[in-house]
C-alpha positions, 0 to 999 in steps of 0.5 A, spaced: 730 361 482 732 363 475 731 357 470 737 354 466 738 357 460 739 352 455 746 351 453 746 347 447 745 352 441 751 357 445 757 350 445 761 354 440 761 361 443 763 357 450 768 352 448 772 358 444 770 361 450 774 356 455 778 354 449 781 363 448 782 362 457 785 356 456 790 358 452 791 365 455 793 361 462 798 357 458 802 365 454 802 366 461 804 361 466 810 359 461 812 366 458 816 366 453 817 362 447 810 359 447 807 363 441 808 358 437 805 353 441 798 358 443 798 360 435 798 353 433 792 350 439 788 356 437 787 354 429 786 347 433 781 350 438 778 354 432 777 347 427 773 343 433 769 349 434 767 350 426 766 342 427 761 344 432 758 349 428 757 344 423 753 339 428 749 344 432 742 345 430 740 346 424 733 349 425 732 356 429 733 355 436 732 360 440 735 361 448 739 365 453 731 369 454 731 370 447 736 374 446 740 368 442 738 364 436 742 360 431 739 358 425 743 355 418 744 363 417 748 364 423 752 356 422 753 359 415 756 366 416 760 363 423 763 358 418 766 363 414 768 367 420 772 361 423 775 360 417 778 367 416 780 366 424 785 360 423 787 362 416 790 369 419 793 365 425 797 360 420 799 367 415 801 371 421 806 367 425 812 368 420 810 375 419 811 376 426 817 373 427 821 377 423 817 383 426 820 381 433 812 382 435 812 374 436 807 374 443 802 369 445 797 374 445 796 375 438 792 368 438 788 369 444 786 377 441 784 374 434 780 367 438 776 373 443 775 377 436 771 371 433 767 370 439 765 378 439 763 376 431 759 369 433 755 372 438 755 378 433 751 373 428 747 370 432 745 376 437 736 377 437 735 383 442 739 390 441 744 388 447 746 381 446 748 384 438 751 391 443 755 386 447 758 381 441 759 388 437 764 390 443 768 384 445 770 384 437 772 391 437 776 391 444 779 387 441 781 389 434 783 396 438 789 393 441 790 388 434 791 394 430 796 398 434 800 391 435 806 393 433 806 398 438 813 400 437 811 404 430 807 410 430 803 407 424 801 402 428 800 406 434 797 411 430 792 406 426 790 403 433 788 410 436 784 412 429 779 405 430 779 406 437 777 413 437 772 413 431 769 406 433 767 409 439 764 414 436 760 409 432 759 406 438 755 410 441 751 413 435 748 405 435 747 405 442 744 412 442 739 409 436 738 403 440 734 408 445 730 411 441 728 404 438 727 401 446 723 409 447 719 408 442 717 400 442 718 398 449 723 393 447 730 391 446 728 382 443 728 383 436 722 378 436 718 382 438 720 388 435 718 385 429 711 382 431 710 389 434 712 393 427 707 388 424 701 392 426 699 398 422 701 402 429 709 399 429 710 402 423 708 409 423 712 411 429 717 417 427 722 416 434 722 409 432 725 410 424 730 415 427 732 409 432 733 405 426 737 410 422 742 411 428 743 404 429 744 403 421 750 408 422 753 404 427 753 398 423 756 401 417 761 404 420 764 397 422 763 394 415 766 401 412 760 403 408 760 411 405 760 415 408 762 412 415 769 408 411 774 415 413 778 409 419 778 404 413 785 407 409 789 409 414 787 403 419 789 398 413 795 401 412 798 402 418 796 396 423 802 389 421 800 386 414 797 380 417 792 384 422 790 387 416 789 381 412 784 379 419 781 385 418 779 384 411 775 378 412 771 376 419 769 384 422 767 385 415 762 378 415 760 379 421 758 387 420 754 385 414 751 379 418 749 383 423 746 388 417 742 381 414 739 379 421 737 386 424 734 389 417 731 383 415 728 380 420 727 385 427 726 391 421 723 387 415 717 390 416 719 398 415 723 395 408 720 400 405 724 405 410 731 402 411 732 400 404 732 408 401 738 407 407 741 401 404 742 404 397 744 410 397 750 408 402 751 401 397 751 407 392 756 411 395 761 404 396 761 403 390 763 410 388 768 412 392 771 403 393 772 405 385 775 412 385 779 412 390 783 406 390 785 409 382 790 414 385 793 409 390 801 407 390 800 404 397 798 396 395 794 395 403 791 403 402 787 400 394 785 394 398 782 398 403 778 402 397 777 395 393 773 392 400 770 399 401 767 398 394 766 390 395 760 393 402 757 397 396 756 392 391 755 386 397 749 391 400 745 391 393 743 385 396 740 387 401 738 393 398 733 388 393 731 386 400 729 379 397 731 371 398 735 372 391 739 378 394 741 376 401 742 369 398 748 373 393 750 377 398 752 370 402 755 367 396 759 375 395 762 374 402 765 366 401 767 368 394 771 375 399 774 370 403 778 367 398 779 372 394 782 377 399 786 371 403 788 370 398 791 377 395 794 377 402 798 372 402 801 375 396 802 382 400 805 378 406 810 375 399 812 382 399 819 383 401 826 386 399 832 384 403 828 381 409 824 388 409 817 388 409 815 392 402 807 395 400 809 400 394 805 397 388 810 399 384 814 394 388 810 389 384 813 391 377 816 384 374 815 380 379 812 374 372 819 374 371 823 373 378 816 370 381 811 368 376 807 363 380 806 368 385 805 373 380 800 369 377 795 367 384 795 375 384 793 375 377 787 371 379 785 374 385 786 380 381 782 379 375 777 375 380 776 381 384 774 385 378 768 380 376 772 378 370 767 371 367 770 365 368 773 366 375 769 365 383 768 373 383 764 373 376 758 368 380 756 372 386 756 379 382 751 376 377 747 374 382 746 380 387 746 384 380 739 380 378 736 381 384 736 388 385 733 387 377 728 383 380 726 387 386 726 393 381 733 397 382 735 397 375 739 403 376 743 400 383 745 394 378 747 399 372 751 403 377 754 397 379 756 393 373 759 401 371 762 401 378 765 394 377 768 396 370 771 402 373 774 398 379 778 393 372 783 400 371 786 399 378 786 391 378 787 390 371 794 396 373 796 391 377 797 386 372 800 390 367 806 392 372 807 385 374 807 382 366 810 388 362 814 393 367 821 392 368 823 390 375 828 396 379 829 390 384 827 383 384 823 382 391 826 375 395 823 369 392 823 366 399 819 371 403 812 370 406 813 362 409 811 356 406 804 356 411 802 364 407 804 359 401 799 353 402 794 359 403 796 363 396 796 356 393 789 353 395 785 359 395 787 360 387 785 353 386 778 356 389 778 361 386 779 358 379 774 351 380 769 355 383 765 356 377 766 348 376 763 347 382 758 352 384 752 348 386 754 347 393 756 352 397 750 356 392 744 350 395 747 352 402 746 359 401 739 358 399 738 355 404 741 360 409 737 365 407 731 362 407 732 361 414 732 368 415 726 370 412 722 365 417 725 367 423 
């Protein structure tokens, strides 16, 4: 008879878990006009469970075979993603009344996604990480093309369908090679076997490890595996969008953390001429490219592809000090791309949704509190001192000077300066062009209002109060490095 698995340190998967079935029975029995009722059930759901992440085991656990850990890393990376679940269900549900796309499956797609994510980040053997990867992007297919009576929308869903399943199968196909070569799928004991000499010379294993990398990139967008990000951002509803900005792209860059440093840590020296040249690559292209955008959800598609480049110098640098700037990086993102969404949820001229820049002109003189919030988001992103994004950009730029890539961190404060020119763009439009028609004053909601409101107050006293989530970070990425 099998043994029973200990089921403590998995509460939260399995109660989001009931919770998302739950739920899903109720948009079903009682039809229509319970959108509202899901939505607003599934932020509670998602609030117990932060509580539950917060009160679960602190110190590493191992369970399910060992094919599921937990640890103050995965706690600290599943806060995150919880936070950016429930703050994209509160944007979502004016967005999609007006939008007549109001269905209860929004929600439970949205609490299914964030289950794929937390099994994501605490996944211990190749197919524990496999079966998380899969649930989340099921799910994002469908969210993408939920607008399914627009063709962008269906075009987006198709495009992230397509291109995920090829990524999909290039790690599965590196996931082979590495089970051909070490006999074994626990990232346990992949990392004491890399420990010997033997482990590490394997020429099959370092393939593995290179196609694994490919599909991991492809699902934070990192260069040259970023071709779905534009296009998907642009034609998936503004608030899947928003989602998509925020929790996929955590969970990716905590499976990067996790499989990298902890399973792979011995073959550093391998991975980590990987991990610089597609951080290279990012930033290069997130600055360039977005110059030329006129569409607002494409240059924050470019923006984020610029932010995996400079989040992945912390991984590149392969220390303490880096994956604790890459944490720091991802909570900063949160708010920060939160927060200009709500902005871009604002955007409506006669009840019509409007994504042109250029929309944006004037927008200080009929909105200047909404202009002012982008403003920060905008100045924050940049990496301009005093505001949050400064903090996390310092830090990962010092550990790659630490650990001896100079040149990353030169390319990525030149990086940093190009990026300026398309955010500091958007500022100049707001403040000194002449509007050709006002946007409506009352668009977006008062709930896309709260969120505009109380991440630039994050944004703005962060620097003020730096200390705590920078301790809880240290301490995260310290339990990283012990696993």
């Amino acid at each position: 008879m099998m043994p029973v698995p200990d089921l403590s340190p998995a509460l939260p998967e399995l109660f989001l878990a009931v919770a998302a079935m739950a739920l899903m029975m109720v948009g079903v029995f009682r039809a229509d006009r319970t959108s509202a009722v899901v939505s607003w059930l599934s932020v509670l759901a998602l609030i117990v469970d932060f509580v539950l992440v917060e009160r679960g085991p602190a110190s590493r656990t191992v369970t399910f075979s060992g094919m599921f850990v937990t640890e103050q890393f995965a706690v600290f990376m599943k806060s995150l993603i919880l936070i950016g679940s429930a703050v994209s269900i509160v944007m979502a549900r004016q967005f999609n009344e007006r939008a007549k796309v109001d269905r209860f499956e929004f929600p439970i797609l949205i609490l299914f996604a964030t289950i794929g994510m937390m099994a994501m980040v605490s996944a211990n053997d190749l197919i524990s990480l496999y079966v998380g990867l899969e649930l989340q992007s099921l799910s994002l297919y469908v969210l993408a093309a939920f607008k399914r009576d627009t063709v962008k929308s269906t075009e987006a869903g198709l495009k992230y369908f397509v291109l995920g399943a090829l990524s999909s199968g290039m790690l599965l196909f590196g996931s082979s090679w590495i089970y051909g070569f070490a006999g074994t799928t626990n990232f346990d004991q992949l990392a004491k076997l890399l420990s010997t000499e033997a482990g590490t010379s394997s020429i099959g294993l370092i393939i593995g490890v290179v196609f694994l990398s490919v599909g991991i990139a492809f699902k934070c967008s990192a260069v040259p595996f970023h071709m779905w990000t534009p296009d998907v951002y642009e034609g998936a509803p503004t608030p899947v969008t928003s989602f998509f900005a925020v929790g996929p792209k955590i969970a990716a860059l905590s499976l990067f953390l996790r499989v990298m440093i902890e399973p792979l840590g011995h073959l550093a020296h391998q991975w980590q001429q990987i991990i610089w040249a597609i951080s290279f690559a990012s930033m290069v292209l997130g600055s360039y490219a977005a110059i030329n955008q006129s569409n607002i959800k494409r240059l924050m598609a470019y923006s984020s592809i610029g932010h995996v480049g400079y989040a992945l110098i912390g991984l590149a640098a392969g220390t303490t000090d880096g994956v604790r700037g890459v944490l720091i990086y991802l909570a900063v993102y949160l708010f920060m791309s939160l927060g200009a969404f709500s902005v871009i949820l604002c955007m409506e001229r006669r009840g019509e949704p409007v994504e042109e820049i250029a929309d944006l002109a004037g927008l200080s003189k009929s909105q200047p509190l909404t202009a002012a919030a982008l403003a920060v988001f905008m100045f924050s992103m940049a990496g301009v001192p005093p505001l949050a994004g400064f903090v996390p950009k310092f830090i990962i730029f010092m550990s790659a000077i630490h650990a001896g890539l100079v040149w990353l961190a030169v390319f990525g404060v030149l990086a940093s300066v190009v990026g300026c020119y398309y955010y500091i763009r958007i500022i100049k439009m707001m403040y000194f062009d002449t509007p050709a028609e006002a946007l409506d004053t009352s668009a977006g909601g008062g709930a896309v209002r709260v969120v505009m409101a109380l991440t630039t107050l994050v944004i703005l006293l962060f620097i003020l109060i730096p200390a705590p989530l920078v301790a809880t970070a240290e301490a995260a990425a310290a339990s990283l490095f012990q696993g």
